[in-house]
Backbone as ProteinMPNN parsed JSONL, in Angstrom:
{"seq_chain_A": "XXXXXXXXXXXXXXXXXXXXXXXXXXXXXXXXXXXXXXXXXXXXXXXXXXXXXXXXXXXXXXXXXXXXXXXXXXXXXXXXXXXXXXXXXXXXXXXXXXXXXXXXXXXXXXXXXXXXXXXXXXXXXXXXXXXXXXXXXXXXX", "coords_chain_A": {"N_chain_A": [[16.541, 7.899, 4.191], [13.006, 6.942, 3.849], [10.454, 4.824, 4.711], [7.944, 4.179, 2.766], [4.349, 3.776, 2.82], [2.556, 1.841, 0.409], [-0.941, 1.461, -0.279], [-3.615, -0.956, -1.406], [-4.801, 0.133, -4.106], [-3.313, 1.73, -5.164], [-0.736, 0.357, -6.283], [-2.55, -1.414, -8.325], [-2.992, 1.05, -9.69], [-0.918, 2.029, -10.282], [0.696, -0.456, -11.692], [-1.109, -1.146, -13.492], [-1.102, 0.887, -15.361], [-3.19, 2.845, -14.83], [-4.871, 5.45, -16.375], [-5.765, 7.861, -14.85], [-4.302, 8.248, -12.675], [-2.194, 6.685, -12.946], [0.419, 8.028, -14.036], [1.327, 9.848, -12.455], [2.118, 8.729, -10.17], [3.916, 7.426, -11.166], [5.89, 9.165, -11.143], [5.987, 9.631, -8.594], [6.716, 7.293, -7.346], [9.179, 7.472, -8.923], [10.938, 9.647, -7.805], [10.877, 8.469, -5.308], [12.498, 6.136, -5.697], [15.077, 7.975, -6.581], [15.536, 9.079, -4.376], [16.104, 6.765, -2.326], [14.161, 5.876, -1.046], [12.187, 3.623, 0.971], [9.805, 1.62, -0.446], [6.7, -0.377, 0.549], [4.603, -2.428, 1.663], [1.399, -4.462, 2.438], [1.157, -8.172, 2.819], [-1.183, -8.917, 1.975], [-1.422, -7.193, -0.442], [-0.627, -8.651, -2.95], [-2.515, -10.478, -2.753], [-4.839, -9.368, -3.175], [-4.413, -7.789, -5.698], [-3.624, -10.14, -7.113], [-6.41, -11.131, -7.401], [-8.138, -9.906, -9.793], [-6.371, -10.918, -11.635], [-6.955, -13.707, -11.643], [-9.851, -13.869, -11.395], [-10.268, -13.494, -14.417], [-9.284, -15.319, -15.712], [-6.539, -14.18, -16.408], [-3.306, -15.634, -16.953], [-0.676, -15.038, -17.783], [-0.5, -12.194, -16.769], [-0.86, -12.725, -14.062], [1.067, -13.441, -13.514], [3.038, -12.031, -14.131], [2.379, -9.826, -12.384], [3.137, -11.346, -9.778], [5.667, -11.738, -10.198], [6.788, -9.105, -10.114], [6.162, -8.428, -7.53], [7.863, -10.521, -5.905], [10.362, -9.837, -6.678], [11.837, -8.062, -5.039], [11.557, -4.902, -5.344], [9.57, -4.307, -3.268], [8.729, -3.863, 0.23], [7.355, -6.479, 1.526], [4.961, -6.898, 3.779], [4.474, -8.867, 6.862], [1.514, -10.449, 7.79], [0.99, -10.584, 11.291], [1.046, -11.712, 14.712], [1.513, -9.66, 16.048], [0.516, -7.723, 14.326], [-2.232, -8.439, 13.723], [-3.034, -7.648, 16.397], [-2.93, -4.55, 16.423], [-4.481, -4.227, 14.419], [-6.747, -5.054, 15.406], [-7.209, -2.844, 17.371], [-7.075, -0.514, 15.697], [-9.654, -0.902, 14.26], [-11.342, -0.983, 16.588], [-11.114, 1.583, 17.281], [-11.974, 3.039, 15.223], [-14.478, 3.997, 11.926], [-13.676, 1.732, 10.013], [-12.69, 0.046, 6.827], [-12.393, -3.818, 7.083], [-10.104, -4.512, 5.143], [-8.955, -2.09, 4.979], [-8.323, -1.86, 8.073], [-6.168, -3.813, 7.773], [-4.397, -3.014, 6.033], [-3.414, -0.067, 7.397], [-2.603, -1.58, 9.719], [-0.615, -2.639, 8.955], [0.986, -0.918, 8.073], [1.598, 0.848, 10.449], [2.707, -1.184, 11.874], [5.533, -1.477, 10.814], [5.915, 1.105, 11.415], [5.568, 3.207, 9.315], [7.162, 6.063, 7.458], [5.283, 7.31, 5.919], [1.96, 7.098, 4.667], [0.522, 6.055, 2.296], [-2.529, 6.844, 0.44], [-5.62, 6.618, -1.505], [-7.487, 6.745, -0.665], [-9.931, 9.117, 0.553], [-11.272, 9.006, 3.366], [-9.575, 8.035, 4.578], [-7.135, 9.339, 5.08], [-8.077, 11.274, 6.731], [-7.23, 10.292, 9.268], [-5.759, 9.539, 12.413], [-2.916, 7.538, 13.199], [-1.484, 5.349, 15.463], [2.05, 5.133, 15.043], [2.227, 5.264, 12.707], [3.473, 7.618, 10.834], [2.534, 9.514, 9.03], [-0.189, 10.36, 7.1], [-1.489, 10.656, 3.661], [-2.719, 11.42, 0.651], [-2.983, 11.284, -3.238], [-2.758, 13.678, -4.152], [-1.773, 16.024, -2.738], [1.431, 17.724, -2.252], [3.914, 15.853, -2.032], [6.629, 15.34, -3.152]], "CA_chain_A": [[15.607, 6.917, 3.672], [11.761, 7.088, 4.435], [9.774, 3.899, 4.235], [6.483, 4.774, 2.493], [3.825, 2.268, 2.782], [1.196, 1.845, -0.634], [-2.105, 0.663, -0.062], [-3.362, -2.154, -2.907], [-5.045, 0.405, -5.179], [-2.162, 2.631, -5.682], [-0.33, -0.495, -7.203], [-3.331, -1.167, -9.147], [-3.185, 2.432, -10.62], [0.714, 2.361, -10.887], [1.108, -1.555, -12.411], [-1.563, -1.617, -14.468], [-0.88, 2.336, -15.894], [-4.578, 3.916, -14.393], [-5.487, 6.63, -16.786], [-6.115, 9.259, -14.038], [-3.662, 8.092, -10.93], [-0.913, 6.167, -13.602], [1.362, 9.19, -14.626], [1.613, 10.683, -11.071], [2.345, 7.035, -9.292], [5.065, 6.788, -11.993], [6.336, 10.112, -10.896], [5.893, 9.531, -6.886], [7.996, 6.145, -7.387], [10.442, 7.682, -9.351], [11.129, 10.386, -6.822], [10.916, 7.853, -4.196], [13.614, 5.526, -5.608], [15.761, 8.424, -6.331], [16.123, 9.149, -2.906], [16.398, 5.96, -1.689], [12.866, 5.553, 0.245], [11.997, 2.063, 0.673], [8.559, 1.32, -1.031], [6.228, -1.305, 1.49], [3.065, -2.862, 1.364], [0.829, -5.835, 3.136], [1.445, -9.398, 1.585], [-2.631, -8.618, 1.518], [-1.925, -6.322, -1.476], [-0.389, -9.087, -3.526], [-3.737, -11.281, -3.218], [-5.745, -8.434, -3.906], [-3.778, -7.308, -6.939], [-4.243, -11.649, -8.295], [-7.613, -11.244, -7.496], [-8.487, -9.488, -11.021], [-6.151, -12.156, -13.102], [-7.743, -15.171, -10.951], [-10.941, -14.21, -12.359], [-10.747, -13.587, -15.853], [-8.001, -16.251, -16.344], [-5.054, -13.759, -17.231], [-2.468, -16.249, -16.24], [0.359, -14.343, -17.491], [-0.55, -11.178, -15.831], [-1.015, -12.904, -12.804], [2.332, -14.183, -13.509], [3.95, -10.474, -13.741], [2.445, -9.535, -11.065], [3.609, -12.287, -8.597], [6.913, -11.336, -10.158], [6.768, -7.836, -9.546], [6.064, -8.567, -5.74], [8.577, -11.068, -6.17], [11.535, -9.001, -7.143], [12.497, -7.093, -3.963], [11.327, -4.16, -5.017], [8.988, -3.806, -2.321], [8.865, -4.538, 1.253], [5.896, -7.276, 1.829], [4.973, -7.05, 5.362], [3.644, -10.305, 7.032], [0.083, -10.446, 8.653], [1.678, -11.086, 12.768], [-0.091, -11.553, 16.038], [1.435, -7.939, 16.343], [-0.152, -6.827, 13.532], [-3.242, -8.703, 14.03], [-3.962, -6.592, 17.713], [-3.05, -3.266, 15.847], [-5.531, -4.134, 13.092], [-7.778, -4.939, 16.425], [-7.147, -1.869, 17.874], [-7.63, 0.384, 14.507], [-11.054, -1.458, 14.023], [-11.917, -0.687, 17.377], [-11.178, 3.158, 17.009], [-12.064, 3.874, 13.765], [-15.122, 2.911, 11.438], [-12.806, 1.555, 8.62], [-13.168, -1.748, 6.529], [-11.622, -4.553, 7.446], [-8.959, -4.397, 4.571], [-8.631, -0.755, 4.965], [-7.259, -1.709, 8.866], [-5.088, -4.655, 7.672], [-3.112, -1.891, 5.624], [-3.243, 0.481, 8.146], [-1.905, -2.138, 10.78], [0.718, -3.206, 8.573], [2.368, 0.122, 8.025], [2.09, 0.504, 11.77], [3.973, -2.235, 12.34], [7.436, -1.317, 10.53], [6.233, 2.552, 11.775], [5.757, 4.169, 8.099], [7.069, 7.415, 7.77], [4.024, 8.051, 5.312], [0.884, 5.905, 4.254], [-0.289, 6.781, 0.732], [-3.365, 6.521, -0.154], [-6.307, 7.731, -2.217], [-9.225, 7.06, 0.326], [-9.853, 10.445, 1.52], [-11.4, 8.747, 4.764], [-8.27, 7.249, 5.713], [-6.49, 10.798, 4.997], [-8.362, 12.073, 7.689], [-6.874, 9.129, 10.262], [-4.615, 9.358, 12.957], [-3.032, 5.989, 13.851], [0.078, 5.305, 16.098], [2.789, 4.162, 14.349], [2.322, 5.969, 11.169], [3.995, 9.511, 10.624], [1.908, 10.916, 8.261], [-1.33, 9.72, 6.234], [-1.794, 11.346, 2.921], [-2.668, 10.965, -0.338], [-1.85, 11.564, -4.527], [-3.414, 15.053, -4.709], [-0.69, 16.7, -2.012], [2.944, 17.649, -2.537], [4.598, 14.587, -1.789], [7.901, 14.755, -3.409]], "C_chain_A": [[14.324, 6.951, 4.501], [11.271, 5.598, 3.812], [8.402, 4.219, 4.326], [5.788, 3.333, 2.092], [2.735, 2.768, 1.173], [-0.004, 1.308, -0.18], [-2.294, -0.247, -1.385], [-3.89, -1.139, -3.937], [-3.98, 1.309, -5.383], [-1.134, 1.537, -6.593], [-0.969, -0.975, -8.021], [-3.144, -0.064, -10.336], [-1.859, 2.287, -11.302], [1.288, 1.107, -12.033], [0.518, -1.991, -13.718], [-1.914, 0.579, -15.08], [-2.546, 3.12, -15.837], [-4.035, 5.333, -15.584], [-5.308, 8.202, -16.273], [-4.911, 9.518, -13.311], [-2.075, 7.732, -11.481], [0.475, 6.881, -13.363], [1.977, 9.425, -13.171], [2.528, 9.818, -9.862], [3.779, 7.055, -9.994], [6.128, 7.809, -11.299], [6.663, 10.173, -9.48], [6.979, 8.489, -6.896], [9.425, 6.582, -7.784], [11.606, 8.505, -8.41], [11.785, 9.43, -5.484], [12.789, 6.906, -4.447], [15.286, 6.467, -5.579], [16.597, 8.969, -5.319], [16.614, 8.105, -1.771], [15.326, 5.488, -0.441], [12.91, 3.974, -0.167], [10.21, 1.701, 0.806], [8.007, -0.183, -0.365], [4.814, -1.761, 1.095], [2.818, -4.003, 2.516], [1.53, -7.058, 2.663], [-0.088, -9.435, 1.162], [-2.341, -8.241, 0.391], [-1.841, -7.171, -2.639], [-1.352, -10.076, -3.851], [-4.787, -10.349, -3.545], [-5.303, -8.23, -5.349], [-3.925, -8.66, -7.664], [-5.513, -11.705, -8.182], [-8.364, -11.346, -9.063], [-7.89, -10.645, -11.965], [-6.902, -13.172, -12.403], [-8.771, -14.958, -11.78], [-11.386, -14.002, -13.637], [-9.785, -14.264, -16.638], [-6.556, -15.761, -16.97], [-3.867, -14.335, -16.787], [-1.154, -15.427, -16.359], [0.603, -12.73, -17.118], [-0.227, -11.467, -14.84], [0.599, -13.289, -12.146], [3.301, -12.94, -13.045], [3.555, -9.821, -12.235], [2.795, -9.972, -9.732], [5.306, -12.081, -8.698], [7.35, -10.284, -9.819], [7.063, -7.701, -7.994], [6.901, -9.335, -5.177], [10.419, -10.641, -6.136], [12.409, -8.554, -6.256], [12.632, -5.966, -4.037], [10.494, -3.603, -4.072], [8.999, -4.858, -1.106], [7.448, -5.24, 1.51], [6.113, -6.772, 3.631], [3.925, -8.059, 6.048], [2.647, -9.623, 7.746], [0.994, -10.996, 10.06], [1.084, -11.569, 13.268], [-0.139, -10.285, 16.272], [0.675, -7.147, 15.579], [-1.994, -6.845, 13.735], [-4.201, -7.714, 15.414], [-4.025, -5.104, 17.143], [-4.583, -3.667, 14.941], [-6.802, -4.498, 14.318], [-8.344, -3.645, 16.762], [-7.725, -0.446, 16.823], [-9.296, 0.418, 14.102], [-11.774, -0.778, 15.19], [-12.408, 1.39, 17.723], [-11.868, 4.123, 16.275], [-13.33, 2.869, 13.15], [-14.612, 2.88, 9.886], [-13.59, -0.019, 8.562], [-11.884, -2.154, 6.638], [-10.509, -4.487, 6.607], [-7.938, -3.278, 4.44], [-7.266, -0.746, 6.666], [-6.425, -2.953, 8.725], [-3.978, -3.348, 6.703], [-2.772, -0.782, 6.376], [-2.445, 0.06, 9.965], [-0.414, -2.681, 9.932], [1.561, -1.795, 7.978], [2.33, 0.758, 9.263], [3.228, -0.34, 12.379], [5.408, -2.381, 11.874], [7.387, 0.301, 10.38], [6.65, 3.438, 10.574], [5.609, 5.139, 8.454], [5.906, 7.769, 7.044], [3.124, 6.56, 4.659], [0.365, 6.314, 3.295], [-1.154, 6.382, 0.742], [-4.398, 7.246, -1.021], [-7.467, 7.775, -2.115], [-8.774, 8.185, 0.958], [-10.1, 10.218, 2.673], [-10.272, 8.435, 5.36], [-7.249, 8.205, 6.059], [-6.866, 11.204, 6.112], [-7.911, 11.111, 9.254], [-5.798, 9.615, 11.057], [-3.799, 8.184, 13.531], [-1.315, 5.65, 14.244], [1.013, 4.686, 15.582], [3.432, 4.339, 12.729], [2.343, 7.335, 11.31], [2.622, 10.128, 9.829], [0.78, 10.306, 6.947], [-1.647, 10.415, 5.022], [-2.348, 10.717, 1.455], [-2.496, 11.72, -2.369], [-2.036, 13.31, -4.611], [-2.404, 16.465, -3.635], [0.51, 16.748, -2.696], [3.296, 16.831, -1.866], [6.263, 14.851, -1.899], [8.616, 16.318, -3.534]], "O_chain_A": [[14.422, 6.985, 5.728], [11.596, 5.227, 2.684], [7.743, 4.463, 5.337], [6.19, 2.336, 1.492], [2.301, 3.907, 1.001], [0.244, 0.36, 0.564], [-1.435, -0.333, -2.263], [-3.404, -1.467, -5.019], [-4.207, 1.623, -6.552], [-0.756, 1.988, -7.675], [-0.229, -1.244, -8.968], [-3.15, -0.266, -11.551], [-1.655, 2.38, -12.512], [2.04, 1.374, -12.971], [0.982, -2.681, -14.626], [-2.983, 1.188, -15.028], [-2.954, 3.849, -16.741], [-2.99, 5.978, -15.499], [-4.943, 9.232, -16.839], [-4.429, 10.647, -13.216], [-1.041, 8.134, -10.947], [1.406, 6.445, -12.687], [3.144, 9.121, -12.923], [3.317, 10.208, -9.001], [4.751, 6.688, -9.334], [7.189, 7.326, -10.901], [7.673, 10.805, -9.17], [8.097, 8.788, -6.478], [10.489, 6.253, -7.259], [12.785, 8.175, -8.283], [12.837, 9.625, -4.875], [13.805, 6.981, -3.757], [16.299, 6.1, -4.984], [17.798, 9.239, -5.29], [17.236, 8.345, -0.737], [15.553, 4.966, 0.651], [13.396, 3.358, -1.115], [9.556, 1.568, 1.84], [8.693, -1.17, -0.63], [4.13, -1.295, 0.184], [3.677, -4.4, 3.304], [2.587, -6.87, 2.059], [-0.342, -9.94, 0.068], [-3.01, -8.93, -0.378], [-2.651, -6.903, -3.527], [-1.299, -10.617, -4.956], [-5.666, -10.754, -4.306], [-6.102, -8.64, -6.19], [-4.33, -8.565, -8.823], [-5.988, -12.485, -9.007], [-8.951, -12.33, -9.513], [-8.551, -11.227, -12.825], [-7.862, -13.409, -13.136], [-8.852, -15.613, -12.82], [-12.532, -14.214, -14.033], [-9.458, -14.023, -17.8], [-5.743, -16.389, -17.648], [-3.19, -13.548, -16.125], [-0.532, -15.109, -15.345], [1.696, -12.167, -17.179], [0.657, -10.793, -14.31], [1.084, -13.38, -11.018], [4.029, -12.837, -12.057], [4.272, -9.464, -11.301], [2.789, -9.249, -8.736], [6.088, -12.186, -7.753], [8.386, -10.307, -9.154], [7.944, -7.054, -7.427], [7.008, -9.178, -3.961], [11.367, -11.211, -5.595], [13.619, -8.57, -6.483], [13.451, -5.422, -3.296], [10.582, -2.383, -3.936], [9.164, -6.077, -1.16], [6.462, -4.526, 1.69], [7.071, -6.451, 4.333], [2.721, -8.032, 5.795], [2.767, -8.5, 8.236], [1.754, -11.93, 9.804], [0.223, -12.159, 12.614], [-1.146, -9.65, 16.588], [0.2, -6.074, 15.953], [-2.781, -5.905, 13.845], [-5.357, -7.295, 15.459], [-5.047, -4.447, 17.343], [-5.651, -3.092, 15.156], [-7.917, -4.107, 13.972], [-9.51, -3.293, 16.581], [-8.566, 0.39, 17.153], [-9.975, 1.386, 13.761], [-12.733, -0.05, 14.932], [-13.369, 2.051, 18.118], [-12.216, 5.294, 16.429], [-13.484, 1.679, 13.423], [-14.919, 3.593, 8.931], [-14.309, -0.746, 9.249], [-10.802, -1.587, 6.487], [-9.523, -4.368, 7.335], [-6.766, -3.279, 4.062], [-6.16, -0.213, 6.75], [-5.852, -3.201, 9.786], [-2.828, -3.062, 7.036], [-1.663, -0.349, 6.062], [-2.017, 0.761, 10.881], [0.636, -3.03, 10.472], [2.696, -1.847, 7.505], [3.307, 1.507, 9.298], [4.221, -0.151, 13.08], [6.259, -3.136, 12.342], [8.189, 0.93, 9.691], [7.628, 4.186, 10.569], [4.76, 5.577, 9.23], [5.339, 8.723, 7.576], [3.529, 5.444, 4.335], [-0.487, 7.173, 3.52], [-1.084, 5.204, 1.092], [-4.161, 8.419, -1.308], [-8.34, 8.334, -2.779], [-7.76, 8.372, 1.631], [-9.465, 10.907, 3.471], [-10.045, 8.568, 6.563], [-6.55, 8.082, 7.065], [-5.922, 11.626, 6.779], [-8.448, 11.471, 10.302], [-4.858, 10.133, 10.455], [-4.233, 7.881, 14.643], [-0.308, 5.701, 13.537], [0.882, 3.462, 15.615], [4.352, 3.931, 12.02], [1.473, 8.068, 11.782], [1.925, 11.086, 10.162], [1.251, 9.845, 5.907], [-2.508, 11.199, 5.423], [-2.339, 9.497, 1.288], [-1.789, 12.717, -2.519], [-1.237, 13.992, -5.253], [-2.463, 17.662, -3.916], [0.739, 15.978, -3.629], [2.941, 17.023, -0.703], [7.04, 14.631, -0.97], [9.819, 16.43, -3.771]]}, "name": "protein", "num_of_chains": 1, "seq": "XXXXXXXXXXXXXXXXXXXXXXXXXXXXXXXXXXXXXXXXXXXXXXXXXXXXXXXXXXXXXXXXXXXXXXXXXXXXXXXXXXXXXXXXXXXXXXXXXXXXXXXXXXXXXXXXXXXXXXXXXXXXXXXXXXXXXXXXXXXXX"}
């Protein structure tokens, strides 16, 4: 079992079926559960991801999606104090945005074997704690 962290737009792409990123996400998950990885995130990603129903009133989107995150298919991972000095420390290293090192401190902090994403800047990152930074356009699975 590998615990692979998502960033928030990869659940974006994967929940709400992206066009470009959809298909592939569907395909990376599927892989993933078959093996038994355990799929992670912020609890950030879950107010990012209500962001979009908040403002155009889709209540029962907002609804699926709180259920989704809800479910126990994925591991939330709390904002800490521990996480908080990593996400210090990342900031201080690196010139990322601030939401970029709250997901990058929170799959630090339960030491993801891999960090998906589909910022190429963050691809190019090294950050203690996290095996292996990549994103959709690699062999993955």
């Amino acid at each position: 079992m590998r615990r692979i962290y998502w960033d928030s737009m990869l659940f974006v792409y994967f929940l709400e079926g992206n066009p470009q990123f959809g298909s592939r996400l569907r395909q990376i998950h599927q892989e993933m559960m078959r093996r038994g990885d355990l799929l992670c995130t912020s609890i950030f990603t879950v107010g990012e991801m209500l962001t979009g129903p908040e403002k155009t009133k889709a209540f029962a989107r907002a609804k699926e999606t709180k259920d989704y995150f809800e479910s126990g298919e994925v591991e939330l991972i709390p904002f800490t104090i521990r996480t908080a000095e990593a996400y210090a420390k990342i900031r201080a290293a690196n010139s990322v945005l601030p939401a970029d090192a709250i997901h990058l401190a929170s799959a630090a902090e339960v030491q993801a074997d891999l960090f998906l994403t589909n910022d190429k800047k963050l691809q190019r990152l090294n950050v203690p704690g996290i095996k292996f930074i990549a994103g959709l356009d690699g062999k993955l699975i």
